[in-house]
Rosetta silent file (secondary structure, phi, psi, omega in degrees, C-alpha in Angstrom):
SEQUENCE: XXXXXXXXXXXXXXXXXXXXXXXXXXXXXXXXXXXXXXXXXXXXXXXXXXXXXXXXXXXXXXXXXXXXXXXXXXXXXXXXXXXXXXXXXXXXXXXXXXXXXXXXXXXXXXXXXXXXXXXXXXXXXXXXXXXXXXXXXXXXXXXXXXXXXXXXXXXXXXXXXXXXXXXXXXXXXXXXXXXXXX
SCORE:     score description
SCORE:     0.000 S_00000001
   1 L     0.000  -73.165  170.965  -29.938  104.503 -197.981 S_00000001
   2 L  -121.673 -170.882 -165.810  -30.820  100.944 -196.652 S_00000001
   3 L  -104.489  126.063  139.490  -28.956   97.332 -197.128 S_00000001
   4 L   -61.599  173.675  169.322  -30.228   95.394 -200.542 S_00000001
   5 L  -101.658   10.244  167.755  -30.561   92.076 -200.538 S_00000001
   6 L   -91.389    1.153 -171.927  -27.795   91.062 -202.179 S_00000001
   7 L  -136.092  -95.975  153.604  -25.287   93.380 -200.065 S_00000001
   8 H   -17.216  -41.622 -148.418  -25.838   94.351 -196.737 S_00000001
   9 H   -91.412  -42.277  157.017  -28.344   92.206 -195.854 S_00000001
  10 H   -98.720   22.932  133.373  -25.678   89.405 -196.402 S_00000001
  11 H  -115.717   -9.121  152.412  -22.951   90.554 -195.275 S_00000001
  12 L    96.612   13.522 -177.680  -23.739   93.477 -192.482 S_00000001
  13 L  -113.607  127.245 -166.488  -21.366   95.722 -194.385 S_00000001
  14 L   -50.661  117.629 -159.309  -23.386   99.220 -196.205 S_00000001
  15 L    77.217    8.262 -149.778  -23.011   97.933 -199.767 S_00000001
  16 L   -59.330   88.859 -172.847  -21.771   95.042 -199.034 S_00000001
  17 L   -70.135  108.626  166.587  -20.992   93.242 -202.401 S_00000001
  18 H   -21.421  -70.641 -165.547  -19.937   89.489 -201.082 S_00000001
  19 H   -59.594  -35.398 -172.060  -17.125   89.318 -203.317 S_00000001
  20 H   -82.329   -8.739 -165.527  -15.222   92.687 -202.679 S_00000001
  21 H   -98.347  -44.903 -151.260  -16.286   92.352 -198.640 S_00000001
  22 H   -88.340  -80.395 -176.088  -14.685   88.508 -198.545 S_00000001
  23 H   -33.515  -49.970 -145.014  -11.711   89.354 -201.265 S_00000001
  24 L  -110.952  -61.677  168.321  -10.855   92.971 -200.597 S_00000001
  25 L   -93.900   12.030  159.597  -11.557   93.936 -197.167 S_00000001
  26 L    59.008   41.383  164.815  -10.469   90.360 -196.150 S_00000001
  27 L   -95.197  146.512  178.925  -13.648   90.053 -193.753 S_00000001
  28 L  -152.085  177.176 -144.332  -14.593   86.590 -192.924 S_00000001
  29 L   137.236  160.188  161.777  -17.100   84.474 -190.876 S_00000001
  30 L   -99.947  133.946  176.621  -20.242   83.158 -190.337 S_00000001
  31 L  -116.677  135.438 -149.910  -23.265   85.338 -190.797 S_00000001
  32 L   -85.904  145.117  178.164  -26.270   84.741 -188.721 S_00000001
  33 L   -93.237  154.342  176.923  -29.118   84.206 -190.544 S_00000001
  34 L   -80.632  149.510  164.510  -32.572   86.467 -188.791 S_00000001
  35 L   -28.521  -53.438  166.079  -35.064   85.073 -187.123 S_00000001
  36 L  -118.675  135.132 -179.284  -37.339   86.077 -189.543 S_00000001
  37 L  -146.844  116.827 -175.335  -36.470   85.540 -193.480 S_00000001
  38 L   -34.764  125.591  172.595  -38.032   86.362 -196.253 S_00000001
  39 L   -56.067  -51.668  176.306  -38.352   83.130 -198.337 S_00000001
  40 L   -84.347    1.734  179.224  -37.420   84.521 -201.708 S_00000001
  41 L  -126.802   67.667  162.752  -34.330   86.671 -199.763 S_00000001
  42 L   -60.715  159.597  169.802  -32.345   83.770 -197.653 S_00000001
  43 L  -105.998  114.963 -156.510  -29.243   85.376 -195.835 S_00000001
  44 L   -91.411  -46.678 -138.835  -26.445   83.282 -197.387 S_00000001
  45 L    46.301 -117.385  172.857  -23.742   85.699 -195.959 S_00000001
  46 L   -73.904    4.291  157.533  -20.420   85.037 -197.420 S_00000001
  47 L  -124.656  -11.884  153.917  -21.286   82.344 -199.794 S_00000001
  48 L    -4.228   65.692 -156.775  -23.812   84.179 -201.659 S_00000001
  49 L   -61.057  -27.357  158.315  -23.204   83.712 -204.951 S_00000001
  50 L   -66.431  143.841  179.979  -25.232   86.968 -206.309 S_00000001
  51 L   -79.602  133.309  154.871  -23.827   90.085 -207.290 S_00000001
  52 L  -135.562  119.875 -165.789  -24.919   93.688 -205.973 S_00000001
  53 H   -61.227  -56.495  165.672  -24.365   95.536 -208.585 S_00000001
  54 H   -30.394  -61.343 -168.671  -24.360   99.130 -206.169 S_00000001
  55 H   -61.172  -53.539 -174.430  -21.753   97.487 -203.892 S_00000001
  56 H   -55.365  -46.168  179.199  -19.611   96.094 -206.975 S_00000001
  57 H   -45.923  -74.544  179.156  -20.011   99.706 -208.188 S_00000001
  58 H   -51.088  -46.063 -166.051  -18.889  101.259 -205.027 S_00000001
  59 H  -120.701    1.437  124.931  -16.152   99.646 -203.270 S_00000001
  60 H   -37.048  -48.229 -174.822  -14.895   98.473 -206.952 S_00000001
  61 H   -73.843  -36.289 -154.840  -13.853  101.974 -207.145 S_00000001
  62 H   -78.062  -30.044 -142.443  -12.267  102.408 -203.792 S_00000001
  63 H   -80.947  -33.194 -176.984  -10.681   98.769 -204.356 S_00000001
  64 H   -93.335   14.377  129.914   -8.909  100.263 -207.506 S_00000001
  65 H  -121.855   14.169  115.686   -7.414  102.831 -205.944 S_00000001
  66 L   -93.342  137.416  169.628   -6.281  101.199 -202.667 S_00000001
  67 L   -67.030  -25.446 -170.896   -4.652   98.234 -202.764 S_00000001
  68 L  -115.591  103.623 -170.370   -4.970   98.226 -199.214 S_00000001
  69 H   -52.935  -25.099  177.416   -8.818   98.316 -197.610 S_00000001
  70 H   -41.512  -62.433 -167.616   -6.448  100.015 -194.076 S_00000001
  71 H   -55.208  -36.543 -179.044   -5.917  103.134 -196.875 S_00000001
  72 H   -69.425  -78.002 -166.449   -9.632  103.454 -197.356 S_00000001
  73 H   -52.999   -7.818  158.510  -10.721  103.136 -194.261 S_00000001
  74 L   -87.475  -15.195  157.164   -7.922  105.599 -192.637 S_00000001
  75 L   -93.831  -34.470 -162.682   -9.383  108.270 -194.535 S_00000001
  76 L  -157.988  174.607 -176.836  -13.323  107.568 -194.519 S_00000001
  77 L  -142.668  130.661  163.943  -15.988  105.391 -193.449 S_00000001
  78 L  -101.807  163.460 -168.268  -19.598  104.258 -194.901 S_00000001
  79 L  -145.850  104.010 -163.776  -22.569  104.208 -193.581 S_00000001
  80 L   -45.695  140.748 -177.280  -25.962  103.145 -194.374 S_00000001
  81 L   -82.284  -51.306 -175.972  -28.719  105.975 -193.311 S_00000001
  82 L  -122.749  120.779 -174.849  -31.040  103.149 -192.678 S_00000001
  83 L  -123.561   49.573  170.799  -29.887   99.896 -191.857 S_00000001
  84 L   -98.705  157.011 -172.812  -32.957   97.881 -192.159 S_00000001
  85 L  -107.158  154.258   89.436  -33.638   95.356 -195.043 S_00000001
  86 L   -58.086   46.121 -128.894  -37.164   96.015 -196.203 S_00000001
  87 L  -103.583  160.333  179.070  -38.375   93.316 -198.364 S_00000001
  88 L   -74.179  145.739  164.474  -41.719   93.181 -200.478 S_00000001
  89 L   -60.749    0.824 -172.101  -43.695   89.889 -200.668 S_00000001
  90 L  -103.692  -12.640 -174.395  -42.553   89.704 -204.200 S_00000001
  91 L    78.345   20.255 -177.808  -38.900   89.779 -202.849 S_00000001
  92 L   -95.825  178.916  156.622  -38.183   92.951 -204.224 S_00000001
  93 L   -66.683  120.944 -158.737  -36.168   95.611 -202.156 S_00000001
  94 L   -94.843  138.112  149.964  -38.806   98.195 -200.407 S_00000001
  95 L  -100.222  123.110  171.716  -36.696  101.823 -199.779 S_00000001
  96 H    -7.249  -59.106 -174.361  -37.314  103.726 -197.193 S_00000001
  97 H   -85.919   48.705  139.430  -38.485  106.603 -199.284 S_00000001
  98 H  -106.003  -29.442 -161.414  -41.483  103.936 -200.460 S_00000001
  99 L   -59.202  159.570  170.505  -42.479  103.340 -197.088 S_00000001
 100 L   -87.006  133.998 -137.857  -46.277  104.762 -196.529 S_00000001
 101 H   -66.929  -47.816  154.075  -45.644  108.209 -194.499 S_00000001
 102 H   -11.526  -53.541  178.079  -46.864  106.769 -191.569 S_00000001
 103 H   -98.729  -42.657  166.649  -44.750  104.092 -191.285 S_00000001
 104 H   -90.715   10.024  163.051  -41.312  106.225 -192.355 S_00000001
 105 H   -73.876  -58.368 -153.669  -41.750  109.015 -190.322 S_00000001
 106 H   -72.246  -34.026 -156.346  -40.929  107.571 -186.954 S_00000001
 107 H   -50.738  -76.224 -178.693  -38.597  105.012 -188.726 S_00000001
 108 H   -55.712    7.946  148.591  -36.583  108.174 -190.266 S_00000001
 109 H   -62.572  -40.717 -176.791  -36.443  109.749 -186.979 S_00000001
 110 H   -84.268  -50.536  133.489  -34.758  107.149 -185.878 S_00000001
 111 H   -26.058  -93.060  171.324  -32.182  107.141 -188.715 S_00000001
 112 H    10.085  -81.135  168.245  -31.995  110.639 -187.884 S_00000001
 113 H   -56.233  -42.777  161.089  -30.627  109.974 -184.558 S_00000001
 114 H   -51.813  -46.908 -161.787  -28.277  107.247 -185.760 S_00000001
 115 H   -71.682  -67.245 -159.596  -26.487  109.364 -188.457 S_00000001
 116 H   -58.516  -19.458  158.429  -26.383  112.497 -186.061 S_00000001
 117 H   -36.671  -78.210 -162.819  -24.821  109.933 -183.629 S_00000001
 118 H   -54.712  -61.991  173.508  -23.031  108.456 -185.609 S_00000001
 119 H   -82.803  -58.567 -145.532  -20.922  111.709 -187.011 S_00000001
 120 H   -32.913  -42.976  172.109  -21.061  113.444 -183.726 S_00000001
 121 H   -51.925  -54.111 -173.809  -18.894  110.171 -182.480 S_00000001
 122 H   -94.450    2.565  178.056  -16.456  110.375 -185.778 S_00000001
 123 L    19.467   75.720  171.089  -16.524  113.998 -186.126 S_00000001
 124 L   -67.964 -170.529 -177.445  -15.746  113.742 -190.239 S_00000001
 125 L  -105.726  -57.409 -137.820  -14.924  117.287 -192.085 S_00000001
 126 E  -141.786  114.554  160.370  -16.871  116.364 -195.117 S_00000001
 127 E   -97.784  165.790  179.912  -19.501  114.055 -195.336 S_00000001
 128 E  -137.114   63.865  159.013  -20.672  112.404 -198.851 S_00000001
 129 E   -16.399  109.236 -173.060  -24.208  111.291 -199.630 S_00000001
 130 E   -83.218  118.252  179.024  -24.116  108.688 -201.740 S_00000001
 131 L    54.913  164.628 -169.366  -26.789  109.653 -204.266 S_00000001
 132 H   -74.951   -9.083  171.184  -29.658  112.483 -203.241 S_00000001
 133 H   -76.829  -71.377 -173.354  -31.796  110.778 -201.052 S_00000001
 134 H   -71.245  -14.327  160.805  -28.860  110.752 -198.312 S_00000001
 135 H   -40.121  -56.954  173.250  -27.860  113.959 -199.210 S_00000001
 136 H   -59.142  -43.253 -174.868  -30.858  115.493 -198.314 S_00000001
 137 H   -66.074  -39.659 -179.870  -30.554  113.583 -194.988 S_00000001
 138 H   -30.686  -56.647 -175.725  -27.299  114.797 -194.473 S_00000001
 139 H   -66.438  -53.313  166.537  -28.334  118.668 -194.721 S_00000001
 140 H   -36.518  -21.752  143.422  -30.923  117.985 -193.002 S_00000001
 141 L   -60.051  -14.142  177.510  -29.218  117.921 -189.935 S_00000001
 142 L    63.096   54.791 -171.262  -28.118  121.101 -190.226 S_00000001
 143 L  -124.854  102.712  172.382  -24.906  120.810 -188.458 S_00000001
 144 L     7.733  -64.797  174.540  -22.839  123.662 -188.773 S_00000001
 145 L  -128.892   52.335  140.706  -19.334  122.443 -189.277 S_00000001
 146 L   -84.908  128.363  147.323  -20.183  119.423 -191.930 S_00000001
 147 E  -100.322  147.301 -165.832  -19.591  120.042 -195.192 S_00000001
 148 E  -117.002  102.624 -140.830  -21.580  118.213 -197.267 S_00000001
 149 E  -120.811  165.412  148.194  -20.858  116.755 -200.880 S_00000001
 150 E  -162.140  152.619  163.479  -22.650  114.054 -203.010 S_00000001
 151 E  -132.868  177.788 -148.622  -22.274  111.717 -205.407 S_00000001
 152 L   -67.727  163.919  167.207  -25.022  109.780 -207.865 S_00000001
 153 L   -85.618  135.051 -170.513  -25.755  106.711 -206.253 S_00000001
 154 L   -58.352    5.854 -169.700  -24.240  103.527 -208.000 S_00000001
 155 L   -53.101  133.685  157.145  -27.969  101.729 -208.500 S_00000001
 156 L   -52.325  -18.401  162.746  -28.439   99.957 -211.616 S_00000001
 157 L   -54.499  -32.867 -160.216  -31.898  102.061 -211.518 S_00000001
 158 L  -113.437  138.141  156.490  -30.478  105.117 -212.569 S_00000001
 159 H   -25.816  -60.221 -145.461  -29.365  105.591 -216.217 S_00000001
 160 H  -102.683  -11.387  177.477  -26.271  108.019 -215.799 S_00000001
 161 H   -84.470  -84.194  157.961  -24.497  105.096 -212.796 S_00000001
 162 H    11.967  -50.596  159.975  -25.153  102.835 -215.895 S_00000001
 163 L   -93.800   58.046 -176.728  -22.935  104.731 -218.319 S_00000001
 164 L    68.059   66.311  161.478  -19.436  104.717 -216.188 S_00000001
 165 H   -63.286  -47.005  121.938  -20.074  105.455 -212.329 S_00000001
 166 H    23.608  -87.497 -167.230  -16.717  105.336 -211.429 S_00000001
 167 H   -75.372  -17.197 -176.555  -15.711  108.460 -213.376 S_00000001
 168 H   -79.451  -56.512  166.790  -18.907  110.147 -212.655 S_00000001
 169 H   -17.190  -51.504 -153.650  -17.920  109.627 -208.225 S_00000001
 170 H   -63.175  -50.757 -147.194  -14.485  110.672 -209.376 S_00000001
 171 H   -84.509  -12.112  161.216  -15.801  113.739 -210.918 S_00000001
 172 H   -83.164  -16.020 -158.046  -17.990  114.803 -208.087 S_00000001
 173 H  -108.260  -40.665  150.063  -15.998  114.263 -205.204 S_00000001
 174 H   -23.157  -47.783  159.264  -13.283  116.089 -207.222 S_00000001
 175 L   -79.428   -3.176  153.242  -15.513  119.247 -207.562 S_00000001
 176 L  -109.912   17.500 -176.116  -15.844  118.705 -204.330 S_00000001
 177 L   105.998  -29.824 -179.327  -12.465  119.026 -203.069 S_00000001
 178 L   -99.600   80.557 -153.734  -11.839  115.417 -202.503 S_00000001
 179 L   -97.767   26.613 -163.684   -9.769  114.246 -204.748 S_00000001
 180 L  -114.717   16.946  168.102   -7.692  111.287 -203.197 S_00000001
 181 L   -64.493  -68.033 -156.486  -10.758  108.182 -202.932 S_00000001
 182 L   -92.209    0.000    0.000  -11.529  107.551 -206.315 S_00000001
């Protein structure tokens, strides 16, 4: 949906767990911190020492079944729907689909336009909404010759990612036809 602040937002990759982004996909660097930064969310990048738990979720699975990030990424690619950080004065993470209507309608227009971009450029077969909130954006484009799958989203929020996410991915993107990720 958007970057946390423990994944994205320090490392610029959708999910971006620090350890599996440094370790796994062997990315490295300095990461600029913005201009403006939330006091209780510095951008650390690649020394970040916190975990996001989504990201750990996510590209934990892909990492254990390629050895090689080249194999993942030769079949599929992710991609944040919104790839703004959104943080609360309290430091927590604000989601789009929090925003006051006002304020996410043009925003999710514009996400709109990225995504629809975005595949037109990579022309996938099958796209896969990570949990139902990007699902829905997905369909919402309407675009003919996408097919469109999902699976739950890895957040520590929801109960059923909590009780083996992994095999729950597995077992959707299986029922959906796609059974060589997970």
């Amino acid at each position: 949906m958007n970057p946390g602040p423990f994944g994205m937002a320090q490392t610029g990759v959708p999910f971006g767990e620090v350890r599996l982004v440094r370790d796994w996909m062997k990315l490295e660097g300095r990461v600029s911190r913005p201009e403006r930064e939330h006091p209780k969310r510095p951008v650390l990048g690649l020394e970040c020492e916190r975990s996001e738990v989504s990201g750990a979720r996510l590209w934990g699975a892909f990492a254990g079944r390629f050895a090689d990030p080249a194999e993942f990424f030769g079949r599929a690619f992710v991609l944040n729907y919104c790839p703004l950080l959104f943080v609360a004065e309290s430091g927590a993470n604000i989601t789009p689909d929090k925003l006051r209507a006002g304020e996410r309608a043009p925003l999710e227009q514009a996400c709109d336009t990225h995504l629809a971009e975005a595949l037109a450029l990579l022309e996938p077969r099958i796209a896969v909404g990570v949990g139902q909130y990007a699902t829905k954006k997905l369909e919402s484009l309407g675009l003919p010759d996408l097919r469109v799958a999902t699976i739950p989203h890895p957040s520590p929020a929801s109960p059923a990612a909590n009780r083996g996410w992994s095999e729950l991915a597995r077992k959707a993107l299986v029922a959906a036809g796609i059974d060589d990720l997970i």
